[in-house]
Backbone as JSON, one array per atom type, in Angstrom:
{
  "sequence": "XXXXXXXXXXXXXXXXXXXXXXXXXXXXXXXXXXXXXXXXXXXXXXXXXXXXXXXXXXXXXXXXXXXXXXXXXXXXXXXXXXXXXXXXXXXXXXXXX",
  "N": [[-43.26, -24.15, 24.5], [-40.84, -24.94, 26.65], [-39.73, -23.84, 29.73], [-37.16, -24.42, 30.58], [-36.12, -25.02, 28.12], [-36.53, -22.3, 26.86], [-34.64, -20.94, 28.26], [-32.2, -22.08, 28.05], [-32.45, -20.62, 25.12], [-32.42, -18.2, 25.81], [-29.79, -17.93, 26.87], [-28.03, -18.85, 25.1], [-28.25, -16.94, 23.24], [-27.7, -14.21, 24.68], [-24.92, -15.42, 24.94], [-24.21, -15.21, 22.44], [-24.61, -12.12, 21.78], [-22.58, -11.0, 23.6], [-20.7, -12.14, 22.37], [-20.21, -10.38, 20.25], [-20.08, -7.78, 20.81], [-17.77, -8.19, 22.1], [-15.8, -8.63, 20.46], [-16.07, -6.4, 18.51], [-14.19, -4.79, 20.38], [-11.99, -6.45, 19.68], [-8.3, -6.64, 18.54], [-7.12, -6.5, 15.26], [-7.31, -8.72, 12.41], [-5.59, -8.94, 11.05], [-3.22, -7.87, 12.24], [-2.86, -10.05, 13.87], [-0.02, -12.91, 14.79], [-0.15, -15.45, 13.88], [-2.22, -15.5, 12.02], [-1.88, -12.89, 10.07], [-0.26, -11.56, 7.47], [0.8, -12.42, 4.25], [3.48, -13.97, 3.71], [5.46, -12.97, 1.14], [4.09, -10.02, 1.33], [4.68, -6.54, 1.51], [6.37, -4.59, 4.0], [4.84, -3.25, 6.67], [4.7, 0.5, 6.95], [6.32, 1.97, 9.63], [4.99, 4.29, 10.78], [2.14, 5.37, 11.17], [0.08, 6.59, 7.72], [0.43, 10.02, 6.7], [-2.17, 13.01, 6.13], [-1.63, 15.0, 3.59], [0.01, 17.98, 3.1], [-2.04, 20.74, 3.16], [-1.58, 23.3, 1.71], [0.64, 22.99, 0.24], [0.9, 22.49, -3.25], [1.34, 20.43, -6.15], [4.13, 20.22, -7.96], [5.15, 21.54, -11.12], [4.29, 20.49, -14.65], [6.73, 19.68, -16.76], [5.92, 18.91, -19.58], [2.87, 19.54, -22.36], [-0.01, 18.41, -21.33], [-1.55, 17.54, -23.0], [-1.21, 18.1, -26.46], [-3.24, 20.6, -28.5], [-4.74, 20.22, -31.1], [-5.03, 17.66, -30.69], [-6.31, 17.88, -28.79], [-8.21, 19.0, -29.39], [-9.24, 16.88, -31.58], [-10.04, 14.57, -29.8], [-12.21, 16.02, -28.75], [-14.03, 16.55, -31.11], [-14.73, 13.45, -31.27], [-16.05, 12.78, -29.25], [-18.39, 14.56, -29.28], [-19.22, 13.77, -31.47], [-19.88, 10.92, -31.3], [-21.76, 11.34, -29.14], [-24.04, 12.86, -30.59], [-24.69, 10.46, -32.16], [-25.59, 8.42, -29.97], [-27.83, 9.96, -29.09], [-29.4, 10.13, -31.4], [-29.93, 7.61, -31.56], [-31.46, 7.21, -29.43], [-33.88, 8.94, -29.7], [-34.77, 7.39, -31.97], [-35.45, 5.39, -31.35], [-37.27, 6.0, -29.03], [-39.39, 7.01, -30.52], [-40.27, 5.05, -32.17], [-41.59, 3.21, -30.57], [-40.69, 1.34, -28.51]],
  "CA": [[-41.85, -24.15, 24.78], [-40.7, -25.18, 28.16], [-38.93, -22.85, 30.36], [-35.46, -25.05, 30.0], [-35.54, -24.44, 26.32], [-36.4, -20.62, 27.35], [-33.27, -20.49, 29.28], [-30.93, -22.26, 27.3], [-32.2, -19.47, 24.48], [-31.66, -17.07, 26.35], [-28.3, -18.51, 27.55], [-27.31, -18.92, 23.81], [-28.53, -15.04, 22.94], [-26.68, -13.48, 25.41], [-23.78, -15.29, 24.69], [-24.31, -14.46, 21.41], [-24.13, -10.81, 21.78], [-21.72, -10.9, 24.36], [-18.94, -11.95, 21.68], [-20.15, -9.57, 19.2], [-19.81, -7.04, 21.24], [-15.96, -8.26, 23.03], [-15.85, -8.98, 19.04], [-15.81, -5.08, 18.23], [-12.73, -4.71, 21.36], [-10.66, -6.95, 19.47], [-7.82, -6.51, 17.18], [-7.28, -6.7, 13.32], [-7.3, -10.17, 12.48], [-4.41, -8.96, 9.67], [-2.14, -8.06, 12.93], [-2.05, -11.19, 14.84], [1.31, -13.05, 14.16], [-0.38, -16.29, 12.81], [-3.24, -15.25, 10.54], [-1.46, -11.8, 9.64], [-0.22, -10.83, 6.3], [1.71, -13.59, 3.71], [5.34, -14.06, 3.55], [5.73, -12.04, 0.2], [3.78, -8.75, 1.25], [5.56, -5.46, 1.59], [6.3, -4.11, 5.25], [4.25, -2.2, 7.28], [5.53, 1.42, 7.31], [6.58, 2.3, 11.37], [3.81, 5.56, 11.4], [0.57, 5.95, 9.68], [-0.14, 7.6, 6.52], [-0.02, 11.5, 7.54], [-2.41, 13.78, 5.4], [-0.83, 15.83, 2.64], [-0.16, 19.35, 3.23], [-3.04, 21.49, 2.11], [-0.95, 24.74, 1.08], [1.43, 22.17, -0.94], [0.77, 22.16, -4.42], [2.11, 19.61, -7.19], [5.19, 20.6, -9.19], [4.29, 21.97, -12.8], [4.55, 20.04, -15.66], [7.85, 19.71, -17.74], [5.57, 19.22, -20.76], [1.73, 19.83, -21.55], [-0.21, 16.71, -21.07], [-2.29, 16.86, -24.23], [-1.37, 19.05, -27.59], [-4.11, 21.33, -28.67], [-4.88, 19.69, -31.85], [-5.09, 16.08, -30.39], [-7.29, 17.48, -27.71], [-9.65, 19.21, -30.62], [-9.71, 15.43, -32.04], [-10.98, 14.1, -29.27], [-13.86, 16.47, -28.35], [-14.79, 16.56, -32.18], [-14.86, 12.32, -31.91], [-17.18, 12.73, -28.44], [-19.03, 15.07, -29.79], [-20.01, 13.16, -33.16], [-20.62, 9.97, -30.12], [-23.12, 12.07, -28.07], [-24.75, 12.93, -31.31], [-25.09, 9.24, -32.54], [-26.18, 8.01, -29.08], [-28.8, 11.13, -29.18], [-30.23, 10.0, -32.59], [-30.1, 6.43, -31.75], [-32.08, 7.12, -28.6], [-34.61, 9.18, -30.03], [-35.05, 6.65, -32.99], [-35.75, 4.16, -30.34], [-38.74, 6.36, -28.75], [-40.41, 7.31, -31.79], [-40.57, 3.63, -32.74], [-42.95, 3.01, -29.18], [-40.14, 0.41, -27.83]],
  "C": [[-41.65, -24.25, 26.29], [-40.04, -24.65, 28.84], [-37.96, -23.62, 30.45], [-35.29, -24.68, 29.05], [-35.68, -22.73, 26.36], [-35.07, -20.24, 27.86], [-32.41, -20.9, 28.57], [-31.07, -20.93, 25.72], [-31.94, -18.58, 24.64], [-30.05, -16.67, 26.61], [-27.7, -18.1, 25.95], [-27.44, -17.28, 23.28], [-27.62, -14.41, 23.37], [-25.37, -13.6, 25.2], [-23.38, -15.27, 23.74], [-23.87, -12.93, 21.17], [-22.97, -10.29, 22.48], [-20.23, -10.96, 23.04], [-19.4, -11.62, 20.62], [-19.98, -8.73, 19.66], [-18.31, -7.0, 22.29], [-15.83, -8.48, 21.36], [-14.86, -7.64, 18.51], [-14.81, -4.52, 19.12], [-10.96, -5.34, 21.08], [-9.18, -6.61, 18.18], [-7.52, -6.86, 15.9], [-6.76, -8.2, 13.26], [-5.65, -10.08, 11.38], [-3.11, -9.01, 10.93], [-1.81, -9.4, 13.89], [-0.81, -11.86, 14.3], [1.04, -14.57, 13.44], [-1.0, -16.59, 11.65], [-2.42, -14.06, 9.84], [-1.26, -12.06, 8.1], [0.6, -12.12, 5.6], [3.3, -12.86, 3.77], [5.97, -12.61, 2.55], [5.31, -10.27, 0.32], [4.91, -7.49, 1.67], [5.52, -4.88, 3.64], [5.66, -3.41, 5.78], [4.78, -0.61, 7.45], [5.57, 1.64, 9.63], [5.3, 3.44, 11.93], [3.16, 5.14, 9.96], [0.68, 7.01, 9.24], [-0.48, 9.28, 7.31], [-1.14, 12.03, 5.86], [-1.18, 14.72, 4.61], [-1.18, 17.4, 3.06], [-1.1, 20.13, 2.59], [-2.63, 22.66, 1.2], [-0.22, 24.04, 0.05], [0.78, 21.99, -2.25], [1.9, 20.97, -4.87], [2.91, 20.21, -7.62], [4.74, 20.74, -10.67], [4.77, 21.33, -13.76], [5.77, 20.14, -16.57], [6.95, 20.2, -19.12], [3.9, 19.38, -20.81], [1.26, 18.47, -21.88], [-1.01, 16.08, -22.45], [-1.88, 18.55, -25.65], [-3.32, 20.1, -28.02], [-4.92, 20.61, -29.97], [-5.59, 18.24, -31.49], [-6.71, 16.48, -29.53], [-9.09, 18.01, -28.02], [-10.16, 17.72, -30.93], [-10.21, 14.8, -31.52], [-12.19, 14.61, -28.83], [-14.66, 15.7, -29.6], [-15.22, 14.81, -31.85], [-16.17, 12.34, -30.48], [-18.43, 13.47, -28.46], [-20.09, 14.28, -30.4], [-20.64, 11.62, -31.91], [-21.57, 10.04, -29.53], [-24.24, 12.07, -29.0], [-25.33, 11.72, -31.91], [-25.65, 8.24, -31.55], [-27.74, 9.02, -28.84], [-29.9, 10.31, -30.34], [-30.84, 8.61, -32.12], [-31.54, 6.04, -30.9], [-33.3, 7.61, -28.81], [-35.41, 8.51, -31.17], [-36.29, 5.25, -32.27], [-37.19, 4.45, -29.87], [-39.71, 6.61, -29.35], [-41.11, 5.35, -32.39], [-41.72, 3.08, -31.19], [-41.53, 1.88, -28.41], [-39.54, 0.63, -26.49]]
}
């Protein structure tokens, strides 16, 4: 390799890293005003998202979210699932496969 082609790699390297690193200085490609966001999207709010109060709880339920009955019906049906994935799986190892 001939020290010209050494230098122009070098040349090209550097200025390689150079705009990956002014790259990481620049801003969001979503805020500029010609690539930014489409026509139809929703507005930017004015302030960023704040965290939610930690002491704040949710408001309590009007009603409850699952009957007692219903929510028997579904264990019993994941239940009897676990048990037929169980069998199926052990069917499987006994057989050498």
């Amino acid at each position: 390799m001939s020290i010209g082609r050494k230098k122009r790699a070098l040349a090209w390297g550097a200025l390689l890293i150079s705009a990956l690193a002014l790259g990481g200085c620049s801003t969001s490609i979503a805020d500029l005003p010609l690539v930014g966001t489409p026509a139809d999207a929703p507005a930017r709010p004015k302030e960023a998202g704040a965290y939610l109060p930690v002491n704040q709880l949710p408001p309590d339920r009007d009603e409850t979210a699952m009957d007692p009955a219903q929510r028997a019906k579904i264990q019993n049906e994941l239940v009897a699932a676990r048990d037929r994935q169980a069998s199926a799986t052990s069917a499987k190892d006994s057989t050498g496969k």
